[in-house]
C-alpha positions in Angstrom: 0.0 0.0 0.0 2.9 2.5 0.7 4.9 1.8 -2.5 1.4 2.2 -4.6 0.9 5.8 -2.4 4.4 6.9 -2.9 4.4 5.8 -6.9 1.1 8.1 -7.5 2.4 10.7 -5.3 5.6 10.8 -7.5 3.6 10.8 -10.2 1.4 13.7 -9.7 4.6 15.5 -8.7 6.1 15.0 -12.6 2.7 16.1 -13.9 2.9 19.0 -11.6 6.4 20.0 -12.9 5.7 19.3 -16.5 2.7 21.7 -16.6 5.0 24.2 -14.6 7.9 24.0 -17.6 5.2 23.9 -20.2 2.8 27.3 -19.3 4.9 29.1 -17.1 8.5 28.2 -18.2 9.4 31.9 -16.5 8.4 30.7 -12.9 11.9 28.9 -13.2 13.8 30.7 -15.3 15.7 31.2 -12.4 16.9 28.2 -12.0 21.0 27.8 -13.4 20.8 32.1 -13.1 22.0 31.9 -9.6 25.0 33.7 -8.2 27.4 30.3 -7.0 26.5 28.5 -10.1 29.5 28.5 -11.8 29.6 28.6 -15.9 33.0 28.6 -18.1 32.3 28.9 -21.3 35.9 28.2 -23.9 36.2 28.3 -27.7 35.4 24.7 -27.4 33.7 23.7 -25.0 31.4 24.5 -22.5 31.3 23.9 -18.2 28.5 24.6 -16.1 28.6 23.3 -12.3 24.9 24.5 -10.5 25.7 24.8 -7.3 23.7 27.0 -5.9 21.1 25.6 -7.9 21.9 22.2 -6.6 21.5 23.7 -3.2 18.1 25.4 -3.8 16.4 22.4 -5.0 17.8 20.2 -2.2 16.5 22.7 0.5 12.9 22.5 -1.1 12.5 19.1 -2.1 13.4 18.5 1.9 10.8 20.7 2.7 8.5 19.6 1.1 9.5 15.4 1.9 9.0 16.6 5.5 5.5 17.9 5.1 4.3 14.9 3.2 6.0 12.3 4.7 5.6 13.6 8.8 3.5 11.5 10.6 
């Protein structure tokens, strides 16, 4: 029962995030913009390291683990 819970909750979560990127792309246009990310750009090739991305979406996808999963 918990794995068939946590597989629709996942679910409705990618649904959620696809219509997010799909109508309102400029809700996270933010996202890779941040100062921390780090972006070095060459005549050949390109490096981007998101850290302070990386950080952001940690700090809210624990947030909101702990309000769904808090019993």
């Amino acid at each position: 029962m918990i794995l068939g819970k946590l597989l629709i909750i996942i679910g409705v979560i990618f649904v959620a995030v696809g219509l997010l990127l799909s109508y309102a792309p400029s809700l996270v246009n933010w996202l890779g913009k941040l100062p921390g990310d780090i972006r070095i750009v060459d005549e050949h090739k390109s490096i981007f390291i998101p850290i302070t991305s990386s950080i952001v979406i940690s700090i809210i996808l624990s947030i909101l683990a702990n309000l769904l999963f808090r019993k």
